[in-house]
C-alpha positions as CSV (number, residue, x, y, z in Angstrom):
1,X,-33.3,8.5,33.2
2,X,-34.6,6.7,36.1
3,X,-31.6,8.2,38.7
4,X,-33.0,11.3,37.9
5,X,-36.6,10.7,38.7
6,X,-35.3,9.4,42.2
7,X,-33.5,12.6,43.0
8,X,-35.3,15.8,43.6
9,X,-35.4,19.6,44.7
10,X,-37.2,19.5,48.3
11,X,-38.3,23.1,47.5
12,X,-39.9,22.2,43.9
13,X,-40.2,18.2,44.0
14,X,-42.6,18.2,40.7
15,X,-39.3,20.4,38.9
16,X,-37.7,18.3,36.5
17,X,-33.4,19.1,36.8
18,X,-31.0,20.3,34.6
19,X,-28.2,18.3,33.9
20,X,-24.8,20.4,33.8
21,X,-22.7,18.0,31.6
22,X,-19.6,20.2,31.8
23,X,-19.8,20.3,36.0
24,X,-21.4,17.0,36.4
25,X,-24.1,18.4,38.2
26,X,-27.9,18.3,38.7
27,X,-29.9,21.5,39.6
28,X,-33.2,23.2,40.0
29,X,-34.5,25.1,37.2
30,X,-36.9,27.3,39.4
31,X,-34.2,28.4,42.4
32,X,-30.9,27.2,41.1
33,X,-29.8,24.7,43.6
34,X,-27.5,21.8,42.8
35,X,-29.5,19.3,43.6
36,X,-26.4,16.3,42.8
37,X,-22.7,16.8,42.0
38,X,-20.3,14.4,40.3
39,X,-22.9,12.5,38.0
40,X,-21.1,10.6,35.2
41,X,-22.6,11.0,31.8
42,X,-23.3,7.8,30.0
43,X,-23.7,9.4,27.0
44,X,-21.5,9.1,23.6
45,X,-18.6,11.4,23.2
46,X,-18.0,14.1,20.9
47,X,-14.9,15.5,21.6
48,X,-11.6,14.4,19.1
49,X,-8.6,13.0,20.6
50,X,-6.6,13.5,17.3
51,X,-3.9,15.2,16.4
52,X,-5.0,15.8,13.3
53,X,-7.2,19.5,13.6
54,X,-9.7,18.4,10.6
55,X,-10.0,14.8,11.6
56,X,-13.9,13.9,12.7
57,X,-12.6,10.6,14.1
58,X,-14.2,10.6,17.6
59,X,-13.1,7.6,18.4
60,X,-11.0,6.8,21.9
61,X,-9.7,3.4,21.8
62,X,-7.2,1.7,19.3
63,X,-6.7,-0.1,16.7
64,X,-9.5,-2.6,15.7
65,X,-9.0,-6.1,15.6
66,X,-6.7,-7.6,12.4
67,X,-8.8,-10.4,10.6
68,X,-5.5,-12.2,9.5
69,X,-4.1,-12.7,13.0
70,X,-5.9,-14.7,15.5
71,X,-6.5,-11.5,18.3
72,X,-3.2,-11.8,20.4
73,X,-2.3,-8.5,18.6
74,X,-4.9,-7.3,20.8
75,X,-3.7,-8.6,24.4
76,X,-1.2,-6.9,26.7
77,X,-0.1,-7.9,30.4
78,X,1.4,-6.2,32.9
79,X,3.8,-8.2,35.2
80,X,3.6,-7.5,38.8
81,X,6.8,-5.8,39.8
82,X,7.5,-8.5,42.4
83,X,8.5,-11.0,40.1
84,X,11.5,-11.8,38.8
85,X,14.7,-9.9,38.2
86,X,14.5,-8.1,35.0
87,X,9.9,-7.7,34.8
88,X,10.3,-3.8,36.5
89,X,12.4,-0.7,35.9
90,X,14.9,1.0,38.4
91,X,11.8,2.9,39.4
92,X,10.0,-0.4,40.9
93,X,7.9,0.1,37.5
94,X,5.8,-2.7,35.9
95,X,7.5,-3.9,32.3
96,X,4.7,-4.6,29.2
97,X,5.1,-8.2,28.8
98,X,3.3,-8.9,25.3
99,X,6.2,-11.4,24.0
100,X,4.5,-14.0,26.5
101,X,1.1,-14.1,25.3
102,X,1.4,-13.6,22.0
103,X,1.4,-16.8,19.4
104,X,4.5,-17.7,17.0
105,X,2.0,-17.6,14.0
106,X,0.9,-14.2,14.8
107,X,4.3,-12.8,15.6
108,X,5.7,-14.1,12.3
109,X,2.4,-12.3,10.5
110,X,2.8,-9.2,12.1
111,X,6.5,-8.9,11.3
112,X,5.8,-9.5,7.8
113,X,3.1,-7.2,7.4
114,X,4.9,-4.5,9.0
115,X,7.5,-5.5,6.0
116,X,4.8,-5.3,3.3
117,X,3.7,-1.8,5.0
118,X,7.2,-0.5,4.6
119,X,7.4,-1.5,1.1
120,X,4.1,0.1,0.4
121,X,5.1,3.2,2.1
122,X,8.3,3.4,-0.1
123,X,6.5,3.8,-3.5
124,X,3.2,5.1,-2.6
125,X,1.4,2.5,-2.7
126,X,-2.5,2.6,-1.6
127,X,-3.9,0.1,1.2
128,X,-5.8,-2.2,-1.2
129,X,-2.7,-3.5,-2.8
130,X,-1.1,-4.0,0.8
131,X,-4.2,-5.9,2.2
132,X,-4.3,-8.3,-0.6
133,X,-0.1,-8.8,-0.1
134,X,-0.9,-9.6,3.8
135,X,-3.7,-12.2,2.8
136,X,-1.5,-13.7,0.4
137,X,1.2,-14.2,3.0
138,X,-1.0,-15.6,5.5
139,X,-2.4,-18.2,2.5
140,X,1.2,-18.9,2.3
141,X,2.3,-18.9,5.2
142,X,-0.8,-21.2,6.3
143,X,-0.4,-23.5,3.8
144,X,3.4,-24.5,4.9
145,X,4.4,-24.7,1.0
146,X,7.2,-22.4,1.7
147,X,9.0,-23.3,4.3
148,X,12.8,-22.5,4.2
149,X,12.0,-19.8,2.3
150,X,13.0,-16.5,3.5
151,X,9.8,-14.5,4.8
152,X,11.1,-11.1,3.6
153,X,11.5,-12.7,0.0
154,X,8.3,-13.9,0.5
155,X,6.7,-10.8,1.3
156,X,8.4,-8.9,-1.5
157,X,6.9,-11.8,-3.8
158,X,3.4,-11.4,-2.4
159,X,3.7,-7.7,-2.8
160,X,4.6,-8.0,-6.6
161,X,1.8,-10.4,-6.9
162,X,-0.8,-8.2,-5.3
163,X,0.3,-4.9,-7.9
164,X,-0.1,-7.3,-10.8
165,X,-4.1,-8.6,-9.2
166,X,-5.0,-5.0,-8.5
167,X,-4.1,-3.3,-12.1
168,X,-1.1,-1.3,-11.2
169,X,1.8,-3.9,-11.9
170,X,5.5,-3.2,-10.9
171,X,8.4,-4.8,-12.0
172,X,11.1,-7.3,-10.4
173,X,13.9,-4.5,-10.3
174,X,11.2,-2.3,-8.8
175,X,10.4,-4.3,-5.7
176,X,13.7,-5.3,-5.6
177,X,14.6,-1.9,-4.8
178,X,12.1,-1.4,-2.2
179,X,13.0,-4.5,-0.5
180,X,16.4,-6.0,0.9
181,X,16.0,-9.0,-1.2
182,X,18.0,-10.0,-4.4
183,X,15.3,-9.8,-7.9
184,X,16.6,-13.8,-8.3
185,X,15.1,-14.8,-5.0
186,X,11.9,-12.8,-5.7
187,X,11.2,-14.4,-9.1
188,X,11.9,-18.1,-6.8
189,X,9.4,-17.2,-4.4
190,X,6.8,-15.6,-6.9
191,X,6.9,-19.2,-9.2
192,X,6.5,-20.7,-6.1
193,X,3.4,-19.0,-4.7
194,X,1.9,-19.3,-8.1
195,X,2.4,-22.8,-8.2
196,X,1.8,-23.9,-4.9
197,X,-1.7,-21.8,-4.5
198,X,-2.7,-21.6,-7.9
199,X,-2.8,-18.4,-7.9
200,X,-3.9,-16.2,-11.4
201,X,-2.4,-13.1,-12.3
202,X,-2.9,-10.7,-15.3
203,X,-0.3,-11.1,-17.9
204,X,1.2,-8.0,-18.3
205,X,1.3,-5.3,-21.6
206,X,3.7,-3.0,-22.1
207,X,0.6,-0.2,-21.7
208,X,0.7,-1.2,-17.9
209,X,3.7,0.7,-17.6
210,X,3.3,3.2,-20.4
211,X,1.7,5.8,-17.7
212,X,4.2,5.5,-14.8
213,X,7.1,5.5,-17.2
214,X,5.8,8.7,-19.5
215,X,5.0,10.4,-16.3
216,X,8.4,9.9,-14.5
217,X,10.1,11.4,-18.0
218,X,7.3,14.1,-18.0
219,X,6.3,13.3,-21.3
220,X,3.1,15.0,-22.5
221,X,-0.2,12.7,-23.0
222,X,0.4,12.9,-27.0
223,X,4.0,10.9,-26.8
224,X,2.3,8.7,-24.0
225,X,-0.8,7.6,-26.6
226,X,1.7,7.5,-29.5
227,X,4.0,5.0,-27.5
228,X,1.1,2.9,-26.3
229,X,-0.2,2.8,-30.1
230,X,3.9,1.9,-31.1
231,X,3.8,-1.0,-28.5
232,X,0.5,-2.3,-29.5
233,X,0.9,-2.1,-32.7
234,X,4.7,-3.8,-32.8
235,X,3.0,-6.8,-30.8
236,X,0.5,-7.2,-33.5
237,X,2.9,-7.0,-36.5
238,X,5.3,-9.7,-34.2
239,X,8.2,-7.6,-34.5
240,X,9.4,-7.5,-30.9
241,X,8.7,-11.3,-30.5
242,X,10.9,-12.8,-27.5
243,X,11.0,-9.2,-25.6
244,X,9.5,-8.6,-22.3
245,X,6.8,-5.8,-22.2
246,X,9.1,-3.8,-20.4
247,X,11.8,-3.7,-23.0
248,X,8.6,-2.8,-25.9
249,X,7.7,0.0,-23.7
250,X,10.9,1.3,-23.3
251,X,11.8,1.2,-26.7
252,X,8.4,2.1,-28.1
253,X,8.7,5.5,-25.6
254,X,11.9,5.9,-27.0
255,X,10.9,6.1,-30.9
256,X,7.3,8.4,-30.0
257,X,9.7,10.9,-27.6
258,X,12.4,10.9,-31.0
259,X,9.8,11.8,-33.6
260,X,8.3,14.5,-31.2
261,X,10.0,18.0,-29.6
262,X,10.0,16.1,-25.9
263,X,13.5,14.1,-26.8
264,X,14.4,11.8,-24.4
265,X,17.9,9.7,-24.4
266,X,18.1,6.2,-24.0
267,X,20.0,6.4,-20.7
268,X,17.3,8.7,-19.4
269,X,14.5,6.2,-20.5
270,X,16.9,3.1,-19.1
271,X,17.1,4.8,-15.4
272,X,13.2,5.2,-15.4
273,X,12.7,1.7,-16.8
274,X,14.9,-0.2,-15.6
275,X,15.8,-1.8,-18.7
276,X,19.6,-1.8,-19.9
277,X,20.4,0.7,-22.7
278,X,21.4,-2.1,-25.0
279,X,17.7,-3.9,-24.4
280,X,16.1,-0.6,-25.6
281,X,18.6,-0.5,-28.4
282,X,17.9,-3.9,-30.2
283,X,14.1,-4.0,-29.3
284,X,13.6,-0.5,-31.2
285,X,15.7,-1.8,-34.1
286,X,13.0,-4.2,-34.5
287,X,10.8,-2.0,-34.7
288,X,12.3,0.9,-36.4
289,X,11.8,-1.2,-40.1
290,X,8.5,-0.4,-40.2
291,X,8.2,2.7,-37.8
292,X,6.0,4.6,-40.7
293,X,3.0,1.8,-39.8
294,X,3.3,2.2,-35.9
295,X,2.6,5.6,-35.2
296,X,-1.0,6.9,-34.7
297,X,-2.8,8.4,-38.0
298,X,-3.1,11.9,-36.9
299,X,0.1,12.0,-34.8
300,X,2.2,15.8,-35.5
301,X,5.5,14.7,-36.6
302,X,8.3,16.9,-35.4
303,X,11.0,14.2,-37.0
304,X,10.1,12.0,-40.0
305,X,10.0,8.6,-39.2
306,X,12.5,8.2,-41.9
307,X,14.9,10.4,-40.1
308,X,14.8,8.6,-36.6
309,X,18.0,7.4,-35.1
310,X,19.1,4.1,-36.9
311,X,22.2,3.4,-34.9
């Protein structure tokens, strides 16, 4: 460092200091005298500002920059406390005036993604599936094919899209629940993203729920693969043609938890799926004709499928 070069012990001039980082101070090695006090170290820092005990974030500034807005997220001004009534405190106090400097495009984004972040938050859902929602947004918001259109119902749409594109679909009732917006408006707004930006999205099975549903019932992994092979099955033998996925997985959990010990109640099987009793009812009547073909070839039967409930 070239500022320590300049400065020097006049006892041992050729001495090269030591740097005390912790009292910011420069001194001889050979008779101990601080040569400089109250040097800043330029050097990176290693110390954690986190709460978090374990965290190895070193890091001292904020947030970085969003992609999706346009950087006024970033910019803050402080109004001098001579202005105005109503820019400082009682105390004389400056007032954070960010309302001023920020765009309308960027305040209307960050609202919504704070909307899609609550969602997420609600249901446990993991940051991929929320970045895609807040792209789509912006693509929708952008492209002005919306407007009218509530952005909460929007958001709630573009949140149901996003689980469908990343694997881990959810349905209407589902985000209805999470949101404050009717399922009617959703399904209005998701047509109309699809439409307008052409947008693809996997059609969905009634295996995409199988997992989630058998987990919330805790049903053991053998009803789970017997009630995927039911469902599959069922849609290749067109016996539950007309019926969502939903309903097929509901009923098809239904038959699998009835021929096995882990019993489970169509009520119990409607509150997790979100499918009305009745819908589970007539769906697993169409199956239940040939329930001897659906099941899986080495499946342990506990009840005959001869002996399951007819109704």
């Amino acid at each position: 460092m070239s500022h320590l070069r300049q400065i020097h012990c006049p006892d041992h001039p050729d001495e090269s200091l030591i740097q005390d980082y912790r009292a910011g101070d420069l001194v001889c090695p050979q008779c101990g005298l601080v040569v400089g006090d109250r040097t800043i170290d330029v050097g990176s820092e290693w110390r954690t500002f986190s709460k978090d005990k374990d965290s190895k974030d070193m890091s001292r500034v904020g947030d970085a920059q969003n992609p999706l807005l346009s950087g006024s997220d970033l910019s803050t001004i402080i109004e001098r406390p001579s202005g105005p009534p109503g820019t400082s405190d009682s105390n004389g106090f400056a007032h954070f005036n960010n309302r001023r400097t920020m765009s309308n495009s960027d305040r209307t984004l960050i609202q919504a993604f704070r909307e899609v972040a609550a969602m997420c938050d609600r249901i446990n859902l993991p940051t991929n599936i929320k970045e895609r929602a807040n792209k789509l947004f912006k693509q929708v918001y952008e492209s002005k094919s919306l407007r009218g259109r509530s952005n909460d119902a929007i958001s709630a749409a573009c949140l149901y899209i996003a689980c469908r594109q990343e694997g881990v679909p959810r349905t209407f009732k589902e985000i209805c629940a999470i949101s404050r917006i009717s399922k009617k408006e959703i399904s209005r707004s998701f047509k109309l993203i699809i439409k307008n930006l052409e947008t693809n999205v996997d059609v969905i099975t009634s295996g995409d729920f199988m997992s989630r549903f058998c987990s919330n019932l805790g049903l053991p992994g053998v009803v789970q693969r017997a009630a995927t092979q039911i469902a599959r099955r069922a849609v290749d033998l067109d016996l539950v043609s007309g019926r969502s996925p939903i309903s097929v997985a509901a009923a098809s959990i239904y038959m699998a938890s009835q021929a096995s010990k882990e019993k489970k109640s169509q009520k119990e099987i409607s509150e997790i799926a979100g499918v009305a009793e009745v819908t589970i009812r007539q769906s697993y009547k169409e199956m239940l004709v040939r329930a001897s073909e659906l099941f899986p070839e080495k499946f342990v039967f506990f009840t005959q499928p001869s002996m399951l409930p007819s109704f």
